[in-house]
N, C-alpha and C positions, 0 to 999 in steps of 0.2 A: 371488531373483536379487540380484547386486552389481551395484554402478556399472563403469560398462566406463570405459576411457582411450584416446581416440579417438589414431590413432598420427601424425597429423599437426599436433596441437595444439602450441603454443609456448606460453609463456607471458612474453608481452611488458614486465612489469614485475616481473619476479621477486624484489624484496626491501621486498613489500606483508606483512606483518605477517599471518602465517597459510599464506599461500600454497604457503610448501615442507609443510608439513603437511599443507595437504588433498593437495595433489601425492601425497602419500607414501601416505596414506590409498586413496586411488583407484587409486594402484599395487599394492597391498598386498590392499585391500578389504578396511581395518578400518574401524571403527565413528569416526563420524564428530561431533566435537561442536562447537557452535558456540553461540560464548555473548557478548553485547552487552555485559555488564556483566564479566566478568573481562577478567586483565591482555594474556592472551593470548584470540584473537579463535575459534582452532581447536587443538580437542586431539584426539591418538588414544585409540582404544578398542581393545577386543578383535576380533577376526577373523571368529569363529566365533558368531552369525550377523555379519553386517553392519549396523549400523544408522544412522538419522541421526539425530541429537537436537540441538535449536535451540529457543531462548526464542521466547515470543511478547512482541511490543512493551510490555505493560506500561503503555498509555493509558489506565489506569484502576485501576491497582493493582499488585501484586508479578509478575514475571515468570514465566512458569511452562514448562516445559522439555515439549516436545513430544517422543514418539517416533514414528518412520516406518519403513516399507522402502522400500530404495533404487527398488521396482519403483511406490511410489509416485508417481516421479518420471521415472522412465525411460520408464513411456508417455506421458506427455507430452513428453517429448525427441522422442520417434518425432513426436508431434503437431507439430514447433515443424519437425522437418525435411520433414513432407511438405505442413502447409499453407501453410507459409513459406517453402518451397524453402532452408532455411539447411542451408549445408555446409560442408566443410571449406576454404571457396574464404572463409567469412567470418569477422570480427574484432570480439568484444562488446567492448565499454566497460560497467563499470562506474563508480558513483562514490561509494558506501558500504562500510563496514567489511563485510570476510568473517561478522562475526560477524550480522548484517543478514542474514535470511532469501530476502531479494529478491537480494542482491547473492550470497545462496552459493548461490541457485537457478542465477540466471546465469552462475554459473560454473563450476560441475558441469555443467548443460549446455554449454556451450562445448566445455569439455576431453570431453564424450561424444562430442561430435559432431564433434570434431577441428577443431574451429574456435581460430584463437589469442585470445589474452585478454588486456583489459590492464585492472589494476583499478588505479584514479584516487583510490580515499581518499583519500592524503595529500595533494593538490594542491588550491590552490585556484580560483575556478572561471574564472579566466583560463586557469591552467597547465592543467586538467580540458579546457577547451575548445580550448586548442592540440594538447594531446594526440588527442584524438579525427581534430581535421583529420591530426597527423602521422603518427599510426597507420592512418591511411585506416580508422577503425571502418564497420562497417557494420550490428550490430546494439548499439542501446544498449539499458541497465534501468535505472530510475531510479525516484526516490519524485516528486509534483511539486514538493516542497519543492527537494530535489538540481535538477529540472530548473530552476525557476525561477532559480537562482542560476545555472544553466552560461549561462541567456538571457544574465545580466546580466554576466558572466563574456566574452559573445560582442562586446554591445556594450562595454565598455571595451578587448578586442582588436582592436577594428575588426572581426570578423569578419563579415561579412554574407549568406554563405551554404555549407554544407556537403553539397553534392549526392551521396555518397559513401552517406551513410546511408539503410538501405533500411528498418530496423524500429525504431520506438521502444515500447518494451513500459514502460508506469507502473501501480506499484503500491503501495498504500499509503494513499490518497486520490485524492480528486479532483481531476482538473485544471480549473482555471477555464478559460471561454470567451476569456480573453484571453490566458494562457499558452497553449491549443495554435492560436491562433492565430499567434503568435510563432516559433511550433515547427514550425509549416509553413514560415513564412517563413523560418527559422534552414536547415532541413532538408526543402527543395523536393523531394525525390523519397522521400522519407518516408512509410511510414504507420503513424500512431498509435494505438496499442490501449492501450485500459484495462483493468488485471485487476483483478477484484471476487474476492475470496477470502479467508482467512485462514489462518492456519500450521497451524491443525486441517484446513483443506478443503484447503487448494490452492485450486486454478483453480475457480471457478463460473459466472463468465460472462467473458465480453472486448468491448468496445466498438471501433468502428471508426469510418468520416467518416458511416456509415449509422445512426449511432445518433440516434435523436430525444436533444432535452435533457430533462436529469434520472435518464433511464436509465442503469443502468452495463453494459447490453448486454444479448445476447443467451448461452443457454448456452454453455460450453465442449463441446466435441465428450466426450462418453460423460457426463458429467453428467447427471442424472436429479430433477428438482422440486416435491418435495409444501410445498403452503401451506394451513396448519391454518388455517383463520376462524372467528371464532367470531360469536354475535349480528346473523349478516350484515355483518358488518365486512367493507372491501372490503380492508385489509390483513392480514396473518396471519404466522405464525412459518414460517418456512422451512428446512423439511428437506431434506439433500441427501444424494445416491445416487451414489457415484461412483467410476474406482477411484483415487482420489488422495488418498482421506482419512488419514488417520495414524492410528495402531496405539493410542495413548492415551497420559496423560500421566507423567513419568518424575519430574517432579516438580514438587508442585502442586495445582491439581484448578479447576474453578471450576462452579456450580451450574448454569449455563443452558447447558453442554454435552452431551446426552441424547443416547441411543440408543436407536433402535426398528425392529429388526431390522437393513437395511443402512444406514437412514435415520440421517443424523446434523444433529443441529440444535447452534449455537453462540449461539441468542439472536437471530437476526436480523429484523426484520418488513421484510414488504415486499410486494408486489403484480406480478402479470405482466401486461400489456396483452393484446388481441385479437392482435397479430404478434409476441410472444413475446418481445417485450421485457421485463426487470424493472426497479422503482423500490424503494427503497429506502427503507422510513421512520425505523430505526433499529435500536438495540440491544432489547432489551426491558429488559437489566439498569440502562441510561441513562433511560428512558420515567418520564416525572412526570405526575403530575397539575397542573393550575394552575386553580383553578376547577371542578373537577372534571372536566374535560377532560384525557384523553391528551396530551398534548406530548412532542414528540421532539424532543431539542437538535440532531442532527445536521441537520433540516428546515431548523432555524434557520443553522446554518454553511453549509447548499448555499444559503441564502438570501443571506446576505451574500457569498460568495465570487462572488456574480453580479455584484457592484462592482470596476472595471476597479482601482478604487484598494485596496483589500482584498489584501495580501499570504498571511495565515493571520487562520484565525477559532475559536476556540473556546467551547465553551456550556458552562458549570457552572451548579448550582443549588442553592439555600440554602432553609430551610424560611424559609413565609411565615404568620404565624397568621388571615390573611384569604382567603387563594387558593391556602393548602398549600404552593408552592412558587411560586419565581419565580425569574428567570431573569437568570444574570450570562453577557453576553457581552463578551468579548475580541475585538478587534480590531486587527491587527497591520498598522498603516500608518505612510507618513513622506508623505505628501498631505498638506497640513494642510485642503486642501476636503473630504476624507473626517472630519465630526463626527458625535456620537452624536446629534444632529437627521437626517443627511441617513439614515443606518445604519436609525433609525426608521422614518421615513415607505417606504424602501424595503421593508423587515417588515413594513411594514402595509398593501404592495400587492400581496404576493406572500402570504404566511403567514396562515393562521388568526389571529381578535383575541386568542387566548390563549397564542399562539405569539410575541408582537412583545415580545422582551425589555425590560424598564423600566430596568435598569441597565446600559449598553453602555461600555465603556472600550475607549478606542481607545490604543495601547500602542507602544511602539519596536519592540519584540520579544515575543512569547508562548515561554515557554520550552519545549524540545523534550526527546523522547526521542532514546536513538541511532537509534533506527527510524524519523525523522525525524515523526515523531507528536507531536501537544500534549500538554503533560507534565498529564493533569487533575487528576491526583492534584495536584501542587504549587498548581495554580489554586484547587482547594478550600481547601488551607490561607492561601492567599493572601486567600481570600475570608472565611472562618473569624476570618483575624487581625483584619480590616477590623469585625468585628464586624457 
């Protein structure tokens, strides 16, 4: 099947870089490319079949070009109009580059569902957040990095509340307890969902106000979850079943992507509770020893990211000839009460003793990806230089 073009869509800022393209694509139902790092953000393909292909973020190395069918995504468009009630009566907001897998999800759906669109890249996030109010949006997609700037974007407009908005969908990372609290407040009639997935899966689960903390939700409706354990380990690699996986990679490859019959795993360990909730522990490809203990550096960023003063946090790690490996975290505050004393003692009330980083720099800025991801690859060499 091809991407449909819903017949009451507009496209509310139409000289967004990419935008007459994918337009055209979707008219046409050619093959659709999207790429973060070239000059242009969408290009056309051939017709015959249709296909999508878009970079994964690259938070750990070289980019690598995913391919899909469009039917990939289209049942989930059916999902977003019948558990969300979204129709052609609503108006997404984006606020990243088409080239941004989140921001060209959103907006293929959109224009499916005949819903108008207005994508915000180039604006900054006062202009981001006037627009939303002008446009009367009513569903946004954002990474939390994008949202946390539209908050600060909100208060320097004075704006103090946007009742208009009915879905905020974040994806990409985690939101801190203090960002969607803000985000409540920002957007009073609001409900905020988390999607846990990647450009290989799609959707695997989505969080909502019922989520316990730490969990990133519950399944996505037709997702299906095997977790391999091994040793009585209570976490395990997780396989998923579903129909939104992507066709394979067009260019690239990376090792901890496996198939086992429908079952596709990307590396991810994690554990389900008794009410079907999942937790997260990491990648497997990121997973060190320190002591001879498992450590997960992502345990360590949902750790700190529980600090009201903690803007982004990222974990690399350098070999150690006493404990194998030890742990550099990154810290991206302008608190000056947030120090690498106070960063400590909180890792060491939350986190395993081999999990509480020795080295912690707290920073202006942690450099990003365009996918609005910590850039780890540059942190390694940053660390690397430091000797």
């Amino acid at each position: 099947m091809k991407f449909t073009l819903g017949r009451h869509s507009e496209i509310l800022t139409p000289d967004v870089p990419g935008i007459d393209v994918l337009f055209d694509c979707l008219r046409r139902g050619a093959t659709i490319k999207a790429s973060q790092s070239a000059g242009e953000p969408i290009a056309a393909g051939g017709v015959r079949p249709q296909w999508l292909m878009c970079e994964t973020s690259g938070s750990s190395g070289q980019p690598k070009v995913i391919r899909r069918k469009p039917d990939t995504w289209n049942k989930s468009f059916a999902i977003a109009s019948d558990r969300f009630s979204i129709s052609s009566d609503d108006t997404y907001a984006t606020l990243g580059a088409l080239g941004h897998s989140l921001t060209l999800y959103a907006t293929v759906e959109a224009l499916s569902l005949g819903a108008d669109i207005c994508s915000l890249t180039n604006l900054g996030p006062q202009r981001q957040v006037r627009a939303v109010q002008s446009f009367g949006v009513s569903i946004l997609y954002a990474t939390p990095t994008q949202l946390s700037l539209l908050l600060k974007g909100a208060a320097l407009a004075q704006i103090s509340a946007l009742p208009h908005v009915r879905h905020i969908f974040s994806g990409g990372g985690k939101l801190s307890s203090r960002v969607k609290d803000a985000l409540h407040r920002l957007f009073p009639a609001a409900h905020v969902h988390e999607i846990f997935g990647a450009s290989e899966t799609s959707f695997i689960t989505m969080s909502d106000e019922n989520t316990p903390p730490g969990s990133v939700g519950r399944l996505y409706p037709g997702v299906q979850l095997r977790i391999a354990t091994t040793d009585n380990a209570s976490a395990g690699e997780l396989w998923v079943a579903s129909p939104y996986l992507f066709d394979g990679y067009e260019a690239g490859d990376h090792p901890d992507t496996q198939w086992d019959g429908a079952y596709l795993s990307i590396g991810e360990m994690g554990y389900m509770d008794g009410n079907g909730y999942l937790f997260l522990s990491g990648r497997k490809n990121r997973m060190v020893t320190v002591a001879d203990t498992n450590v997960f550096p992502e345990e360590v960023e949902r750790c700190v990211m529980q600090l009201d003063a903690a803007q982004q946090c990222a974990v690399v790690t350098a070999p150690d000839k006493k404990r194998g490996n030890r742990l550099i975290c990154f810290v991206q505050s302008i608190d000056e009460s947030l120090t690498p004393a106070v960063v400590h003692r909180h890792c060491q009330m939350i986190v395993g003793q081999h999990s509480v980083p020795k080295d912690i720099r707290i920073v202006d800025k942690i450099p990003m990806l365009a996918a609005g991801k910590p850039d780890l690859q540059l942190l390694r060499e940053i660390v690397a230089a430091d000797g």
